[in-house]
KOLZA-489239 format. One line per field, with one value per residue (C-alpha): x, y, z. Coordinates in steps of 0.2 Angstrom, whole numbers, m for minus. Example, Ala and Ser with C-alpha at 12.3 -4.5 7.8 and 13.67 -1.06 7.14 Angstrom:
2
px <- (62 | 68)
py <- (m22 | m5)
pz <- (39 | 36)
//
This chain:
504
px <- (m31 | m31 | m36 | m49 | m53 | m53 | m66 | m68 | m85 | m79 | m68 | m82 | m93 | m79 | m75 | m93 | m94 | m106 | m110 | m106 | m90 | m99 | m88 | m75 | m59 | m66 | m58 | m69 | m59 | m42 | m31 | m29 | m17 | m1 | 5 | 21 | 29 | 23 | 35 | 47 | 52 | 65 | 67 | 75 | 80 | 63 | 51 | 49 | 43 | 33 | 22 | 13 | 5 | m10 | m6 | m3 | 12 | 27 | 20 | 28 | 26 | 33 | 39 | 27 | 42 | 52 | 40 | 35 | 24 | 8 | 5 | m11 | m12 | 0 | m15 | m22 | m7 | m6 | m7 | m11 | m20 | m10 | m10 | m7 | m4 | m14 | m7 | m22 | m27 | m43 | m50 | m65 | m82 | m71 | m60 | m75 | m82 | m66 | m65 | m80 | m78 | m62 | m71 | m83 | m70 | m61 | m76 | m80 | m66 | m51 | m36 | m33 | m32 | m31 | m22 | m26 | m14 | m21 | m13 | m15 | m12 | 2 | 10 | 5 | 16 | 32 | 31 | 33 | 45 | 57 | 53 | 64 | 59 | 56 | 47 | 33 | 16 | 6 | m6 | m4 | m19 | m10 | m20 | m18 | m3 | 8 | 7 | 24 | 34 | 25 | 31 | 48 | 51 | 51 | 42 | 23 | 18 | 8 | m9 | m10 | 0 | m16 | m27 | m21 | m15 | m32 | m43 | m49 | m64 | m62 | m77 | m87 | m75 | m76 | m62 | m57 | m55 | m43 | m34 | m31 | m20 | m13 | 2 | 15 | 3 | 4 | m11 | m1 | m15 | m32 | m43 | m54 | m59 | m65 | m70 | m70 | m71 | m90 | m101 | m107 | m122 | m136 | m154 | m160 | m148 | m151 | m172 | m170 | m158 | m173 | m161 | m165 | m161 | m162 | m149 | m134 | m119 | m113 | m100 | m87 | m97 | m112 | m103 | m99 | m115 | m126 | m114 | m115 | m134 | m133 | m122 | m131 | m150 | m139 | m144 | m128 | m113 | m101 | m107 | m93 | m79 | m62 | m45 | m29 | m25 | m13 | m26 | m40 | m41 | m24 | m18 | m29 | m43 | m30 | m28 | m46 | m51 | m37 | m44 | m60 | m52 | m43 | m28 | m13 | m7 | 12 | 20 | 22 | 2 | 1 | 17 | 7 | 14 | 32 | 40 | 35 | 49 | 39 | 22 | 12 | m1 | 8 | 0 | m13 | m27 | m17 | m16 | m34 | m41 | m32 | m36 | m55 | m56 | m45 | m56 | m70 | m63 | m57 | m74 | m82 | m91 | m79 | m69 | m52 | m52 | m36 | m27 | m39 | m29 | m37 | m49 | m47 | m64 | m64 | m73 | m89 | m90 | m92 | m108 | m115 | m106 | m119 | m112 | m103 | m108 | m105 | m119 | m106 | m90 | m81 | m75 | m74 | m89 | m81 | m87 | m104 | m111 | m101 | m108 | m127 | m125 | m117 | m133 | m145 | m142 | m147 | m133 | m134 | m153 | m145 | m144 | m151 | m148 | m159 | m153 | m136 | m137 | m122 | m119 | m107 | m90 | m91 | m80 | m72 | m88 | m102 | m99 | m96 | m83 | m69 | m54 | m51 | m48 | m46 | m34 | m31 | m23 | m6 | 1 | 18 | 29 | 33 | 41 | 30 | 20 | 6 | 4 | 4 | m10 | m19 | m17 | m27 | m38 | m42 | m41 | m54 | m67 | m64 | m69 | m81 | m99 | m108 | m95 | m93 | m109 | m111 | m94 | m101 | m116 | m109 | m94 | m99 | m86 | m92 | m91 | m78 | m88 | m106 | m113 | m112 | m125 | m140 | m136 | m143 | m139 | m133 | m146 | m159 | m148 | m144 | m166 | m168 | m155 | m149 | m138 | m124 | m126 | m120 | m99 | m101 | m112 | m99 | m87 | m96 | m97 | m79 | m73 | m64 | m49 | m31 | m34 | m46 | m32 | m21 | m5 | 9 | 24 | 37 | 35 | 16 | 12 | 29 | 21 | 5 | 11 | 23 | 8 | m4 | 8 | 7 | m13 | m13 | m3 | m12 | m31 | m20 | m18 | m1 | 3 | m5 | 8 | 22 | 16 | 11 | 27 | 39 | 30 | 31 | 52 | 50 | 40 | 51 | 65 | 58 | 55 | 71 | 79 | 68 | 70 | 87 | 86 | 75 | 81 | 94)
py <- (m125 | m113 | m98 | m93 | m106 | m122 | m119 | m129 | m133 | m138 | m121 | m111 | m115 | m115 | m97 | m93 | m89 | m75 | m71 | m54 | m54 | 51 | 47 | 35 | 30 | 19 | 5 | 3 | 11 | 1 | m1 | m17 | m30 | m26 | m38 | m45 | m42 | m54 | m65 | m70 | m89 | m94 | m115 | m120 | m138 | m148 | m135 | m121 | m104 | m95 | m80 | m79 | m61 | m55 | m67 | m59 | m68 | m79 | m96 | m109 | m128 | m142 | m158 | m173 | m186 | m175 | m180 | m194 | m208 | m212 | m233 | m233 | m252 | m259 | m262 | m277 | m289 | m285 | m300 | m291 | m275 | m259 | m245 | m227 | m212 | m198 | m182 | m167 | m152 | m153 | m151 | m153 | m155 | m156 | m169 | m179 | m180 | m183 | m199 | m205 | m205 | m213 | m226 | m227 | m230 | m243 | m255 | m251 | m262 | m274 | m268 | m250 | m245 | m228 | m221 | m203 | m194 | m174 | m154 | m139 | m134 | m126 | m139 | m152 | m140 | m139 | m155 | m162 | m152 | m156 | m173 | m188 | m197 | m211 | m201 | m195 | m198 | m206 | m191 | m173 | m161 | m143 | m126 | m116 | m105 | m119 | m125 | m120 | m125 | m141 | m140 | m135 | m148 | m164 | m175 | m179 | m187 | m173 | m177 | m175 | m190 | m201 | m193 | m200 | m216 | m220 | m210 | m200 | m191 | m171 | m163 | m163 | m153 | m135 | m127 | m116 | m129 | m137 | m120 | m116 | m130 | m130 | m122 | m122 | m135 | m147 | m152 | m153 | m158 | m162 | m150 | m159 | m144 | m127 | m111 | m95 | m78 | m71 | m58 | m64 | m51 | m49 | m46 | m40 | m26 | m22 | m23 | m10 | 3 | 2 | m10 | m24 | m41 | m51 | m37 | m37 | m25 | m32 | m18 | m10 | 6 | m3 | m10 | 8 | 16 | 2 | 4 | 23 | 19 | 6 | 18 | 32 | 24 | 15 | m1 | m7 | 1 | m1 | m5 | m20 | m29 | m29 | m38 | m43 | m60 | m67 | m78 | m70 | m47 | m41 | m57 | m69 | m56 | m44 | m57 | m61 | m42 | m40 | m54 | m47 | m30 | m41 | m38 | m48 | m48 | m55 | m54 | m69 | m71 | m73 | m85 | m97 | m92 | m90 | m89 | m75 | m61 | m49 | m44 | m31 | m26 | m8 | 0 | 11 | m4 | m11 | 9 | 12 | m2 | m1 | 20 | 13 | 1 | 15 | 27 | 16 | 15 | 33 | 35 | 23 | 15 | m2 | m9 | m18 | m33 | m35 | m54 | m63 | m73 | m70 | m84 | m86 | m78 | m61 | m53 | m66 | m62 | m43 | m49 | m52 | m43 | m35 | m17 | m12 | m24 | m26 | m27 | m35 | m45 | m55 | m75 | m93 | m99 | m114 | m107 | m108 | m124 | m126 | m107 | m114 | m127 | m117 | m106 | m118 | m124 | m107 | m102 | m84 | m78 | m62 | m70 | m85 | m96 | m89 | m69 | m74 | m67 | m74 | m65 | m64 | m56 | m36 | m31 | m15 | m16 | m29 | m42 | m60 | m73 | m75 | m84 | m105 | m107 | m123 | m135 | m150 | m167 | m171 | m189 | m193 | m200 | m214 | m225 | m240 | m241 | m249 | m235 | m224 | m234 | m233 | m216 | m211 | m222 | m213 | m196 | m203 | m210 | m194 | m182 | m193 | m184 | m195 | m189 | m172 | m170 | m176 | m169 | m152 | m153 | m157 | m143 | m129 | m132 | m132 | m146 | m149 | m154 | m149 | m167 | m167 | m152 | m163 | m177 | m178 | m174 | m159 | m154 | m155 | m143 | m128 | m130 | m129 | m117 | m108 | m100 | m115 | m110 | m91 | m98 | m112 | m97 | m84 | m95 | m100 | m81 | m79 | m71 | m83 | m73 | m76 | m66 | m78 | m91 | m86 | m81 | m96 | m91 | m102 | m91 | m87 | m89 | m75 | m64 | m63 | m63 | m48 | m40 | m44 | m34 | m19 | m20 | m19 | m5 | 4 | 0 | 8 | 24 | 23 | 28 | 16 | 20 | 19 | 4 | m5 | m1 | m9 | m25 | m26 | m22 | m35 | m49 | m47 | m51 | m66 | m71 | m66 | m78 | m93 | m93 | m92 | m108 | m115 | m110 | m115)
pz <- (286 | 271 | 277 | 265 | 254 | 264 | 277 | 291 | 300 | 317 | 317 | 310 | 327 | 338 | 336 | 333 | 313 | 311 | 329 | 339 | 332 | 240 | 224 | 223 | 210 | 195 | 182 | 172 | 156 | 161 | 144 | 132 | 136 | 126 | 115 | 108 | 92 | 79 | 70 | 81 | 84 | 97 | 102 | 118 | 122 | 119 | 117 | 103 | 106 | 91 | 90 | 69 | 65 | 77 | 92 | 109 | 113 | 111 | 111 | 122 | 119 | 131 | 117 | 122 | 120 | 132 | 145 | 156 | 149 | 157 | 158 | 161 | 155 | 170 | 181 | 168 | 175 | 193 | 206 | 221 | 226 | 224 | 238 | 233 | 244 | 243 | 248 | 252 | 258 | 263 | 281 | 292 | 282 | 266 | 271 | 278 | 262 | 252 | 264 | 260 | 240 | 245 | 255 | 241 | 228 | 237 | 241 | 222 | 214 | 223 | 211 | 218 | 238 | 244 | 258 | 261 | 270 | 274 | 278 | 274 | 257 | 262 | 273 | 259 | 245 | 258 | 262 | 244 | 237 | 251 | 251 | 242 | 230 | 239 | 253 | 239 | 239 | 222 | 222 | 225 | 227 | 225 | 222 | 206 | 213 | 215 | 195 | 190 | 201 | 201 | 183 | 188 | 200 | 184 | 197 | 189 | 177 | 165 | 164 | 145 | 144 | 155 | 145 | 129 | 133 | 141 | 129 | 142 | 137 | 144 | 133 | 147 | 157 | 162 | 148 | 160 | 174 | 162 | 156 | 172 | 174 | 158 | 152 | 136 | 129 | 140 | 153 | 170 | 181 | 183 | 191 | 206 | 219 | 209 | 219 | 215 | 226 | 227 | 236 | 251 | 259 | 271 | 263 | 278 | 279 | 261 | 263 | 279 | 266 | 253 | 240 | 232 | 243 | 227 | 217 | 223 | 215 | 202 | 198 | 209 | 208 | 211 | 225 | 230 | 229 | 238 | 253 | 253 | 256 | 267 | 280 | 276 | 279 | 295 | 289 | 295 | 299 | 285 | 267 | 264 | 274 | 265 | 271 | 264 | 266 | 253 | 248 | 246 | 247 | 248 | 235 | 225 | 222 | 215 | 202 | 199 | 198 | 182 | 174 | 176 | 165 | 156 | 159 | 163 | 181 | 174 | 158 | 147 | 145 | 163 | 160 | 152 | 137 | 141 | 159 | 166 | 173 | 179 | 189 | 180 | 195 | 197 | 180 | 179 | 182 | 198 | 204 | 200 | 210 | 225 | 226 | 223 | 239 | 249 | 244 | 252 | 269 | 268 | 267 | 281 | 267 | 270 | 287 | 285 | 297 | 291 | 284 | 293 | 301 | 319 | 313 | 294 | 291 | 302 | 286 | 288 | 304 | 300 | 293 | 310 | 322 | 335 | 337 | 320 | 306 | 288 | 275 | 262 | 260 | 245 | 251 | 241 | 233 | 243 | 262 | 254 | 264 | 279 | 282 | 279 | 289 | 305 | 303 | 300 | 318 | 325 | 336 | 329 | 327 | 321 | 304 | 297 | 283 | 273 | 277 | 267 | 248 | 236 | 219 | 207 | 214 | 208 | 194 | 186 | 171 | 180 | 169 | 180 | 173 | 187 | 186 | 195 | 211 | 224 | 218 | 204 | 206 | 199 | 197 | 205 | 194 | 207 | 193 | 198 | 182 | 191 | 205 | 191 | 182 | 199 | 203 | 186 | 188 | 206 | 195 | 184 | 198 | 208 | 194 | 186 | 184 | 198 | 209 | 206 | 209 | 227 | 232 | 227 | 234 | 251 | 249 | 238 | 225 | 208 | 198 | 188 | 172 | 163 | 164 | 183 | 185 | 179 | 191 | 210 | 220 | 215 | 202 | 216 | 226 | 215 | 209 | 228 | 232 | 216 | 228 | 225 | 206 | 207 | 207 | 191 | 182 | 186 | 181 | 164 | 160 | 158 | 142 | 127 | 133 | 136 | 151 | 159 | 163 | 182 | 185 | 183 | 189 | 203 | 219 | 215 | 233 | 239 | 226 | 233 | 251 | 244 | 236 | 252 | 262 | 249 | 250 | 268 | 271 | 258 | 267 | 282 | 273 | 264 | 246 | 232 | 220 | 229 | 238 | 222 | 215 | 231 | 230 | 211 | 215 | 226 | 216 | 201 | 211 | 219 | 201 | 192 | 207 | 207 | 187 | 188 | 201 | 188 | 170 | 160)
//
C-alpha cells in the first residue's frame, strides 16, 4: 500500500483509524523563479532545444517521428477477443472499485478483455522496469514521480500519439491533469487517479477554541495562529500533526508548498523543460519553510508522528487520539471516503463523520492551487498492434466523463475532466457533501504558471526519500540549513548519476 495516498479501508479499521491512538518563520515574500538567458538554441539527436526572448527556459521538444506510433485502427480486423494486462496500484476500497469499471467494461463490448493484475505503486514501478519485454504488462498505472524514467526507459507508447490517431477529444480534461504528465512536448500518459494534499481538521476542536469550524487556515500563518489558540484555549493539545514520509510531509508536500510560491523545486523548469541537474529546495524559500514548521513544534503548537509508516496514517490518527490529540493535519484529498466511511460506522464516537472539516492545503500567501498527485496510465509498447489498440481503447472508457464520475465518488479522487462534475453520481455528492469538492477547486485555482507543473526527474522518488530524511531530522531539532543543504548534495548526485545512465 502507498503509504499516503493509497488508502485502504480494511487497513484503516484494522488498526483503528481515528481512535485513541507566539511568532513563527514566514515565506510569504519568497523570490521569483530565475530564468534562463534568452536566445539560446542547442538540438540533440531528435529533439531541439530553444529558448526566444522573455521565456523562462530552454525549451525541450521530443521529435514525434522519433517515437512509437499508436495503431489505434488494428482492432477493426481482429477475429478473436484480445486480453491485456493491466498492471496497478490500487488497494482495498480503491481497487474494489477499479474491478468493478473493469468488470463493467468487459461486459460492455466482446473485442477487448481485461486482466488486472494489482501492488503497490511501488512494487508495480520495480516490478516493470526490471521486467522483459516479453514479461511486461499492456497497461501501466504509475504515480506522477515515476514520469521520467518512464520516459527514459523507451518502453510506452506516448499518449500523444493515441490521441492523434484516434482523434481523441482532451478539451474536457483538467490542463493540469494533462501538464502534469507532459513533458518536452510530448503527452506521455494519461492521467486516471488525481489527488492532491489538503487540510483535514476537527470542528469540534475549533468550535471549543472560539474559531470558525467552517474557516479553516488557509495560510501557513493562519495555520500558525489558529494552533496557537487552539493549545492555548486547550481545545486540543497540539494545533497540527506534521510527519515526514517521503510521500507526503518530509517529501511530496515540500514540492507542493514551492509550487504554491512559485518556485521551482529543480532546475530545468522542474525538468520539464530540459533534464533537470539539480534540486533547488535548499534556497531561501526551502530554508524558510522548514524553520516555519520547526518553529511550530519548537513551540508545542505541532507533534511530529514521524514517516508514518507505523500505520501509514499515524497523523489521522492524531485527530482522535484520546489523551494528546491534534486539532489539524495535511493528507491526500484521496483518504477522503474511506475515512467517512470508517466513521460513519461508529467505531469512534470521539469524532464523527460529520466533525471532519477539509480545506484547501495552507500555503506560504492563502491562495489554493496545488500541484497533481495519484497516478496516470501509460500504454506498453507491447509491439502487438492490436493490444495496443485495446489498451487505448481501455484508457478511453476508464477516463471517459460517466466513469470518472462514479470512480470518484466512491474514492475521493477528482475527476480527471470538467464534464464529469455535472454527471451522477458525482454531481449529487459534492451538492451533498461539498467536502469531496475542496481538492478539484484547489486544483482549478492553480496559477497559469510554469510553476504549477511537478518535479520530473529519473530518481524523483530517491530524492524525496533523501529529502524525507532531511525534514525529519530537522522536526527532531537539527539544523535546517545544513540539513537542506546535505540532502540537496545528495539528490544532485543521485541525479547527475541516473542521467549519466540515461544521457548520451
Amino acid at each position: 500500500m502507498r503509504a499516503s495516498r493509497n488508502v485502504s479501508l480494511a487497513a484503516l479499521v484494522s488498526v483503528g483509524l481515528l481512535a485513541a491512538c507566539s511568532g513563527g518563520g514566514s515565506i510569504t515574500d519568497s523570490p521569483s523563479p530565475t530564468t534562463a538567458a534568452p536566445g539560446t538554441t542547442t538540438a540533440t539527436g531528435g529533439s531541439s532545444a530553444t529558448t526566444t526572448p522573455g521565456t523562462q527556459a530552454t525549451t525541450t521538444t521530443v521529435a514525434a517521428d522519433t517515437l512509437p506510433d499508436c495503431p489505434v485502427d488494428a482492432l477493426a480486423s481482429i477475429t478473436k477477443p484480445v486480453t491485456i494486462t493491466f498492471w496497478h496500484g490500487m488497494s482495498g476500497p480503491l481497487k474494489d472499485s477499479l474491478t468493478k469499471l473493469t468488470d463493467a467494461y468487459n461486459k460492455s463490448q466482446t473485442k477487448v478483455k481485461v486482466k488486472l493484475v494489482g501492488d503497490s505503486y511501488e512494487n508495480t514501478a520495480d516490478n516493470y522496469y526490471q521486467a522483459s519485454a516479453g514479461n511486461r504488462p499492456d497497461l501501466v498505472q504509475l504515480p506522477e514521480y515515476q514520469v521520467q524514467a518512464m520516459i527514459d526507459t523507451k518502453t510506452t507508447v506516448p499518449a500523444s500519439k493515441c490521441i492523434a490517431a484516434s482523434n481523441f477529444d482532451t478539451s474536457k480534461f483538467l490542463p493540469s491533469g494533462l501538464a502534469a504528465y507532459a513533458s518536452q512536448g510530448v503527452q506521455w500518459s494519461i492521467p486516471f487517479n488525481i489527488s492532491n494534499p489538503v487540510l483535514f481538521y476537527n470542528k469540534k476542536a475549533f468550535a471549543k477554541a472560539g474559531l470558525d469550524p467552517n474557516k479553516p487556515p488557509a495560510s501557513l500563518d493562519e495555520m500558525r495562529a489558529d494552533s496557537a489558540k487552539i493549545v492555548q484555549t486547550k481545545a486540543s493539545t497540539y494545533g497540527l500533526a506534521l510527519e515526514s514520509g517521503f510521500d507526503s510531509g518530509g517529501g511530496w508536500y515540500v514540492e507542493q508548498w514551492f509550487a504554491k510560491a512559485q518556485q521551482f523545486y529543480l532546475d530545468g523548469q522542474n525538468g520539464r523543460q530540459a533534464r533537470a541537474t539539480k534540486v533547488l529546495y535548499n534556497d531561501s524559500t526551502g530554508v524558510q519553510l522548514l524553520t516555519f514548521l520547526q518553529k511550530m513544534l519548537t513551540d508545542k503548537l505541532a507533534v511530529d508522528v514521524g514517516d508514518n509508516t507505523t500505520t501509514g496514517y499515524d497523523n489521522l490518527l492524531k485527530l482522535a487520539d484520546k489523551t494528546q490529540p491534534a486539532a489539524m493535519t495535511i493528507a491526500t484529498s484521496a483518504s477522503l471516503g474511506p475515512v467517512l466511511q470508517v466513521l460513519a460506522g461508529g467505531q469512534f464516537p470521539n469524532i464523527l463523520p460529520n466533525d471532519v472539516g477539509v480545506g484547501p492545503m495552507p500555503g506560504p500567501d492563502g491562495k489554493p492551487g496545488a500541484l497533481i498527485g495519484g497516478a496516470s496510465l501509460w500504454v506498453v509498447d507491447s509491439g502487438d498492434k492490436a493490444r495496443t489498440a485495446a489498451t487505448w481503447d481501455f484508457i478511453q472508457y476508464l477516463t471517459g466523463a460517466q466513469q470518472q464520475s462514479t470512480w470518484a465518488t466512491e474514492t475521493g479522487y477528482i475527476p480527471v475532466r470538467s464534464d464529469a462534475l455535472g454527471l451522477e453520481p458525482y454531481k449529487s455528492t459534492i451538492a451533498k457533501d461539498p467536502r469531496f469538492a475542496v481538492a478539484g477547486a484547489q486544483l482549478a485555482a492553480s496559477p497559469d504558471a510554469p510553476t504549477s507543473a511537478g518535479p520530473v526527474t529519473g530518481p524523483l522518488r530517491e530524492v524525496r526519500t533523501v529529502l524525507a530524511k532531511a525534514v525529519a531530522a530537522i522536526f527532531k531539532g537539527g539544523d535546517v540549513k545544513k540539513a537542506l543543504d546535505a540532502a540537496a548534495s545528495q539528490a544532485d548526485g543521485l541525479i547527475a548519476d541516473y542521467n549519466a545512465r540515461n544521457t548520451g
